[in-house]
N, C-alpha and C positions, 0 to 999 in steps of 0.2 A: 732861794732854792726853787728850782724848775718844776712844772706842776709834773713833766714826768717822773723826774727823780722823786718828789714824792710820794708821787701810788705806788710806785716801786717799792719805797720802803716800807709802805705800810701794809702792802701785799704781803711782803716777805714777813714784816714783823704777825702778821696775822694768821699767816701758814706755818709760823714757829709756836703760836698760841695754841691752835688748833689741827697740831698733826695728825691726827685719828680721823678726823672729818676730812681731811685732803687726803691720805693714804685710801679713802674709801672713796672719792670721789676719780682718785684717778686711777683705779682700780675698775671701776663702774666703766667709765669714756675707756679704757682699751681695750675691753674684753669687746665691748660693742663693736669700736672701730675693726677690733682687728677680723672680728667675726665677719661684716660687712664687706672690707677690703679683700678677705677670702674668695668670700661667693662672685664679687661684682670680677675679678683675677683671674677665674676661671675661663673668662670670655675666651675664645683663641688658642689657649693652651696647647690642647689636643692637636689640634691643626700645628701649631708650631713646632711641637715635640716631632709629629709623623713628616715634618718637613724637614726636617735635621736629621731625622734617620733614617727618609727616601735619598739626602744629599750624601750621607756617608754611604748608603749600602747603592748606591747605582739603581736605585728602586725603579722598576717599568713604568712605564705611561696607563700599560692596559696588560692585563694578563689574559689569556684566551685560555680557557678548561671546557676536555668533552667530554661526560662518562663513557660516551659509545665504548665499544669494542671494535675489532677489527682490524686486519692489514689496512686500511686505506685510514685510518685516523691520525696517525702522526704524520703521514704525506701532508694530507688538509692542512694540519698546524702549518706546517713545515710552509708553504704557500705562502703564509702570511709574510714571512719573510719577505716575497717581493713586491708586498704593496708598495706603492710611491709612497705613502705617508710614514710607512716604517724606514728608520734607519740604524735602527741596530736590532740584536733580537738572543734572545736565551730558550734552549731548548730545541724541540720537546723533551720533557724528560714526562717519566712517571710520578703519579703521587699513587701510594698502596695507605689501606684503610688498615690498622692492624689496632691491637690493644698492648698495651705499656704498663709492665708493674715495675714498681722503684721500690727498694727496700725489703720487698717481699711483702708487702702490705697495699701499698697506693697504689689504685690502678687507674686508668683513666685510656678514654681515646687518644688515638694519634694519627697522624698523618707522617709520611716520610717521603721526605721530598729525594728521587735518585736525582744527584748532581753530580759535574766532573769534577774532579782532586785538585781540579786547579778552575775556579769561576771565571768567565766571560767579562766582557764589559757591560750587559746587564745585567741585574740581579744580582751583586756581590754580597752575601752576607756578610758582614763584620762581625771577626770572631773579637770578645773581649776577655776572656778565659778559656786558654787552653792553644790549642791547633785546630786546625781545620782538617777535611776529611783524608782515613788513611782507609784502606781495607778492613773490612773487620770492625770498622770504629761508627759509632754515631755522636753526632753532633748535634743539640738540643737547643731550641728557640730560649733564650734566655727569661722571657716570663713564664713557660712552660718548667724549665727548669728549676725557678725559683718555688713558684707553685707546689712540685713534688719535694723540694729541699734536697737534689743533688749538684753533684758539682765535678769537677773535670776528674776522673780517678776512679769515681763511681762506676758501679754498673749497673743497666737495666734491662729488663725482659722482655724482646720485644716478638710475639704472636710464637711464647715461648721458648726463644732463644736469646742469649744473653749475650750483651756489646758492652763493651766499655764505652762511657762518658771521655771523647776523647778533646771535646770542646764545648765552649758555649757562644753564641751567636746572635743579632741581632738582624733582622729582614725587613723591608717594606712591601715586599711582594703577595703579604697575606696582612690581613687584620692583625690586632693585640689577640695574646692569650683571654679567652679559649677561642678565637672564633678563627682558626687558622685552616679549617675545612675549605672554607671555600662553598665548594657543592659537596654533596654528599655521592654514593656510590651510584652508578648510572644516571649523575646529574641531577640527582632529587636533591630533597631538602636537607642540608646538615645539622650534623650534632654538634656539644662543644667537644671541642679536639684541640690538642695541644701539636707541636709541629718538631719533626725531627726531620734530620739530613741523613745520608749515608751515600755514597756509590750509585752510581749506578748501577754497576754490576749487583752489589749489595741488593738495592731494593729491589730488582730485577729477581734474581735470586727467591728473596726474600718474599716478595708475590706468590711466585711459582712453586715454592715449595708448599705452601700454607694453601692455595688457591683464593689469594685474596683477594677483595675488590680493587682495581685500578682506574686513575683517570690521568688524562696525558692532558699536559698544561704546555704554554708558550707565552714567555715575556717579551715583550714587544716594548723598544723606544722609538716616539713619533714623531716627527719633525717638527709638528705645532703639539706641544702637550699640552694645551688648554682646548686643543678638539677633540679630544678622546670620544666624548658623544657621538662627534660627527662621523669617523671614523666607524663607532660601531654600528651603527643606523645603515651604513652601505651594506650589511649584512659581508663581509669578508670570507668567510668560509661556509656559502651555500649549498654545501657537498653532507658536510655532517651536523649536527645539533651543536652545538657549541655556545657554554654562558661565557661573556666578558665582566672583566672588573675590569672597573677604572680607577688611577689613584683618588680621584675625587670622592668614590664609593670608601673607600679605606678609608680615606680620612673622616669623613662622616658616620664610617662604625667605630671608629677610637672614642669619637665622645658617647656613644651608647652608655656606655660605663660610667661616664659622670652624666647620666642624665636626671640623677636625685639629690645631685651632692651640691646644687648651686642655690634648689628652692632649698633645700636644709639650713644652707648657709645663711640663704638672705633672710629668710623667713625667721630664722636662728636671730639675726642681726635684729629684725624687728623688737623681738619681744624681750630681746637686752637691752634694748635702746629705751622700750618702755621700763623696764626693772631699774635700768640707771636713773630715770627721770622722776620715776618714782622714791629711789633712795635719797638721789641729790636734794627736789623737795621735801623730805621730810626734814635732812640735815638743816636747809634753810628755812625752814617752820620752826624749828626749834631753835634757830639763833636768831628767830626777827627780835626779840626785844633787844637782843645786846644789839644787831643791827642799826636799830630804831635808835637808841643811846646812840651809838657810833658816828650816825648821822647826823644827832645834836650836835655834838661835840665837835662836828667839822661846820657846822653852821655857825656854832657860837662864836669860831676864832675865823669866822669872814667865808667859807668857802661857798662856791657857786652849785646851785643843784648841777653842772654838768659835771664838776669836780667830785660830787659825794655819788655819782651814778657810775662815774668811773674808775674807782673806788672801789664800791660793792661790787663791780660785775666784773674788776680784771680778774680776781683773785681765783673763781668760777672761772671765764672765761681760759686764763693762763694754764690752769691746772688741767682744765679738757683739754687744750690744745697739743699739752705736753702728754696726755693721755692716747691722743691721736696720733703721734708722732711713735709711741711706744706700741698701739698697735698695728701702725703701719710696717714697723720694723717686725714684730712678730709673723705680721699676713707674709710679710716679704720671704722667710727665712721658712716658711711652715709649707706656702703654697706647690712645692717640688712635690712633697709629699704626696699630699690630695689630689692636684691633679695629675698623676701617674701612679697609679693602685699599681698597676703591673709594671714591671719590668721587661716590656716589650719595646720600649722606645728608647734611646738617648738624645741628649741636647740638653740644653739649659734652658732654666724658664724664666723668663722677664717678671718684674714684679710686678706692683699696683701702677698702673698706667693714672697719667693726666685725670683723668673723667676718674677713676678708683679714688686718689688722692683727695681730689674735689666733694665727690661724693661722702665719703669718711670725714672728712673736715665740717662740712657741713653739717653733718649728725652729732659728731661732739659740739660745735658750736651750738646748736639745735639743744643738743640734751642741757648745757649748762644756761641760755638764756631762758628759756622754758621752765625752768626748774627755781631759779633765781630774781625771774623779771616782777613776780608779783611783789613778794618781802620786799625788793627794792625799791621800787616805786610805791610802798606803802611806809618805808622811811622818810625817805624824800618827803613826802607830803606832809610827813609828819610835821607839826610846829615844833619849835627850838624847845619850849619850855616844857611841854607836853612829852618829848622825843627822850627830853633828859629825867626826867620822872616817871617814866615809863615802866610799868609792869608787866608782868604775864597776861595775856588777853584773857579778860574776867567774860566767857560764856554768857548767855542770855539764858533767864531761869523761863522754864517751862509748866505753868501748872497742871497739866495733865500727866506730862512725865512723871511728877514727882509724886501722884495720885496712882499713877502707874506702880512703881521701883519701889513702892511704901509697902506694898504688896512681897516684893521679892526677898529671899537670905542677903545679906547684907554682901558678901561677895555680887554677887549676881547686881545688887541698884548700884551697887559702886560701878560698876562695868559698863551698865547700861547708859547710865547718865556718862559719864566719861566718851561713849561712842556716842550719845544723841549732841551731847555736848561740842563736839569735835567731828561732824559728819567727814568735812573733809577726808582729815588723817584715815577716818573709816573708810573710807572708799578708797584709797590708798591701798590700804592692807588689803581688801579686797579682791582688787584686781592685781595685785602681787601674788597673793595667793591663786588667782585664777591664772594668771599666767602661768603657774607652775605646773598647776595640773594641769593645765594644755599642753607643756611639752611631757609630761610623765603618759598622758594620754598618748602618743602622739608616740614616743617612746614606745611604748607597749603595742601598739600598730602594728611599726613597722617590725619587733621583735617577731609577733605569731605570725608574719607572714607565711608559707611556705617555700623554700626556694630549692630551686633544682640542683644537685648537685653536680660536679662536672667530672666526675666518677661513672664505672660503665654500671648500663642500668641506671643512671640517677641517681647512684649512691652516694653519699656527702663524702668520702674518702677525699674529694678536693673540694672544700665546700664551695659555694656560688661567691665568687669574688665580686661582683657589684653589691649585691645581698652584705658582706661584712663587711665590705667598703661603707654603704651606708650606717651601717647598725654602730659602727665605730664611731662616726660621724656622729647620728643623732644623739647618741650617749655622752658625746664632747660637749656637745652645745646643751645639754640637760643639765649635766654636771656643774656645766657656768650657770645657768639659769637657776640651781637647784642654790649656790654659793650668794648669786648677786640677793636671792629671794629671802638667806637666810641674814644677810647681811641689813637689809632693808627692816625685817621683822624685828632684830633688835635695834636698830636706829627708830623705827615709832615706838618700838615701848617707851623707849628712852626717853625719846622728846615727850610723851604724853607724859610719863611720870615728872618730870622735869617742870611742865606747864601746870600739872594739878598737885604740884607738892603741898603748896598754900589750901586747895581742899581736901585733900589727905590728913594733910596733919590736924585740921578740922573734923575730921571724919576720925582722926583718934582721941580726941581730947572729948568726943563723945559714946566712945567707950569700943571703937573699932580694933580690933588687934593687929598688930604687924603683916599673921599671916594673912589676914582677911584684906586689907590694902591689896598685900601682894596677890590676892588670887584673884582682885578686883581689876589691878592695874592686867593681870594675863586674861581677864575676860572680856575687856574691853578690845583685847587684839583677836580674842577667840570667836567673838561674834560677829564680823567683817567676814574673816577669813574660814567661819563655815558656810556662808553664804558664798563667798567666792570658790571655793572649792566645788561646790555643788555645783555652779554657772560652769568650773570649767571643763566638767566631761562631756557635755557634749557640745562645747564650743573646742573644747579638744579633737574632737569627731569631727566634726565639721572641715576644721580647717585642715587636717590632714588627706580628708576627702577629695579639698581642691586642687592637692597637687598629685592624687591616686589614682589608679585604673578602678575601673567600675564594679572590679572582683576582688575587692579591698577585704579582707577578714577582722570583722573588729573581736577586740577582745572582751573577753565574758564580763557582763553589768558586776560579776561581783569583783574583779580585779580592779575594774575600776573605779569602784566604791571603799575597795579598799588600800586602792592607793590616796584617792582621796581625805581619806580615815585617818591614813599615814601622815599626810601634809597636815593635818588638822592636831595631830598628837604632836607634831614634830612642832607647831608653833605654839603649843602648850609648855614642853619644856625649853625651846629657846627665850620665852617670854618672861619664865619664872626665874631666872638669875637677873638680869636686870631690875624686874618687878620685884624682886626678893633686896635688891642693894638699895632701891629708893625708897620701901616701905619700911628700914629700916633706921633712915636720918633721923636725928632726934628733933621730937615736935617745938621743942622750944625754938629749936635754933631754926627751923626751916620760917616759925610766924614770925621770928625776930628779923630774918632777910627782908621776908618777905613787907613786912611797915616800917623798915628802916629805911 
């Protein structure tokens, strides 16, 4: 038999022995991976998406907008046409500032773009629902559209008259919803505004009746579209005021929106990567003696320490890998999602690139040798005879401790000793637990932020879409973190109960009761994880600081005391079912394992 075909089987027969411990291990490596392979995906996106929907919609090089007034400002535009570096051109037409309710409820700014009935060869909207413009009709930027939840049939109120929904459309000639303004009225600063089309007649019209603000725009294509710079620097239209956008500027506001959603991710990725590393070692703490035996036993019948190393570490090894491959399939299938909040773009989005792949691989491979290299190489070393007689690691007795704990209710010296006994495992839960409350911290953040809404006035009637883009987010990756944390807290009781069954059931044969075990064994996990809880509010604070503006609103000391409080009750009852099913083995049988 081939030394590969061996590991193999002993792999598999090992992963049939212990399904529970690999269902959690490969659960741990894809939430991480896919988490990671998310944030690192996002790279490019934006840019990609607003590239496929400049190449379908005929998008301009440079748009030219003036608020002035006046007979002579659509001449001005209209000029541009003959620059040498223009070769093609759309407009002028009007854009009018008006207000938009939908439903008879939702209101919000708009912009209406007057176009002709039948688009140029620049600036062609792409309708994807519906028709494109008739009289009478307006036709709505498709992230806009989705934002208010109507659809082609509908109708909306525009500066109090009412149009039918006669299309929907997609543009690269303005930013993603909401930032489809541009400039604002006489060329100032803008609001968020959503973008509709209609006529020209229409918006024309539609100005003039109401007296509403106007600014007259010009879509320009350039012979070279990677000098748009250069082009606007020659100052082209030195008659009237006139701001340029260039597609370069577009593309560069589409990632605005994910400008939180990549440190979420990664940052997300980090403290899953730690919660996996942390669960996986606990798993393999609690399987070093059967490990240790395992090891004999491949030593006793001739095998080579490289043989019993690769061995212990495929089983680990294969199960992240296969973890890695399941969340790279998830990041793949998920990332359309996130990086396009709105529905202002179309295209398709490439998945985890090379360097994403790479990166993700390396952090499961990361989390399972990290997690598994110590036990291992402390089999290995182990002698044959030693390896195969092997017990539960007998603690080293303390006599202060026990001068200490002498003092204590007998829950409370059971716990104590149990955590002084086992620092490791305590630090474990610990920072398990602090990791949790750094993201509930961190959570709660970005919930009290205040965000503008994109409603008139700043009324949340359209709440702030990066603002729930985020809040979505963080609450995703909380949710895993709140799962991997819970999943971790009963895998150390376990293994501790598991290691101290032999002084437990010592501990009752001198007059200990069931429950007092069990509320020993949950105190031993409850005094780590008060102490981490506490480290993580303001290591919560902190770290959401670093990726925050400096007008961050933290949330009131007692939220977050008593979310803390939360975490702290919540590993009290996850720890008492476990601690409840070991304190309940019977003593005979557990000292009988144990000196047999």
């Amino acid at each position: 038999m081939g030394s590969i075909v061996l590991i193999v089987r002993l792999v598999l027969a090992d992963v049939r022995r212990h399904q529970v411990q690999a269902v959690m291990l490969l659960l741990a490596v894809t939430v991480a991976t896919a988490t990671l392979a998310l944030g690192l995906s996002l790279r490019g996106v934006s840019d990609a998406l607003y590239e496929q929907t400049r190449a379908a919609t005929a998008g301009p090089d440079v748009v030219a907008l003036s608020g002035e007034t006046g007979p002579t400002v659509a001449p001005a535009l209209a000029s541009l046409a003959d620059a040498p570096e223009v070769v093609a051109h759309n407009g002028p037409y009007p854009i009018v500032y008006a207000d938009l309710t939908a439903r008879d409820s939702t209101s919000s700014p708009v912009v209406v773009h007057g176009f002709a009935e039948k688009p140029g060869t620049v600036d062609r909207p792409l309708v994807t629902s519906g028709q494109w413009l008739r009289s009478g009709g307006t036709v709505l930027e498709r992230g806009f559209a989705t934002a208010l939840g109507v659809g082609v049939g509908d109708h909306v109120t525009i500066a109090g008259r009412s149009y039918p929904v006669v299309g929907i459309a997609v543009t690269a000639s303005t930013s993603i919803y909401p930032w489809a303004a541009q400039i604002g009225p006489g060329g100032g600063p803008s609001d968020y505004s959503g973008l509709a089309w209609m006529t020209r007649t229409d918006a024309q019209a539609l100005a003039s009746s109401h007296d509403l603000p106007v600014t007259m725009a010009m879509d320009l294509k350039l012979r070279d579209p990677a000098a748009t710079q250069a082009f606007i620097d020659t100052d082209p239209v030195p008659t009237i005021r006139a701001t340029f956008h260039s597609w370069q500027f577009k593309a560069q506001q589409d990632v605005v929106i994910l400008r939180n959603v990549q440190p979420i991710l990664v940052v997300g990725s980090w403290l899953l990567s730690f919660l996996a590393i942390t669960g996986v070692a606990a798993l393999a703490a609690g399987r070093a003696v059967e490990q240790t035996r395992r090891a004999g036993l491949l030593k006793a019948v001739g095998a080579t320490p490289g043989l019993i190393a690769a061995v212990l570490l495929t089983e680990y090894l294969a199960l992240a890998l296969v973890g890695d491959a399941l969340g790279l399939v998830i990041a793949r299938l998920t990332v359309p999602a996130i990086a396009s909040p709105t529905a202002s773009r179309i295209g398709d989005v490439a998945g985890p690139g090379g360097a994403t792949v790479a990166a993700a691989t390396v952090l499961a491979v990361a989390v399972a040798v990290l997690s598994t290299l110590r036990p291992t190489l402390r089999a290995m070393r182990t002698a044959t005879v030693t390896a195969l007689s092997a017990t539960a690691h007998q603690p080293r007795h303390r006599p202060w401790l026990t001068a200490l704990s002498a003092l204590l209710p007998t829950p409370l010296l059971l716990g104590l000793r149990l955590t002084a006994r086992r620092p490791g495992r305590a630090v474990l839960q610990a920072c398990s637990t602090a990791t949790t409350v750094i993201a509930i911290i961190a959570l709660l953040t970005v919930y009290i932020q205040t965000d503008r809404g994109y409603g008139l006035n700043g009324s949340s009637a359209l709440p702030n879409l990066r603002g729930e883009h985020d809040r979505r987010l963080m609450l995703a990756v909380t949710i895993l973190l709140i799962a991997l944390a819970i999943v971790n807290t009963i895998t150390l009781t376990w293994t501790t109960a598991m290691d101290a069954r032999a002084n437990m059931a010592i501990a009752r044969t001198l007059g200990a009761t069931p429950g007092q075990i069990s509320a020993g064994l949950s105190a031993a996990q409850l005094l780590p994880a008060l102490l981490g809880a506490l480290a993580g509010i303001p290591l919560g604070i902190g770290l959401y600081g670093l990726f925050s503006a400096g007008n961050t609103i933290e949330p009131p000391v007692s939220w977050m005391l008593a979310a803390a409080l939360v975490i702290v009750l919540a590993t009290a009852a996850l720890t008492a079912v476990p601690a409840r099913w070991a304190a309940r083995r019977p003593v005979a049988q557990t000292l009988s394992a144990e000196t047999a």
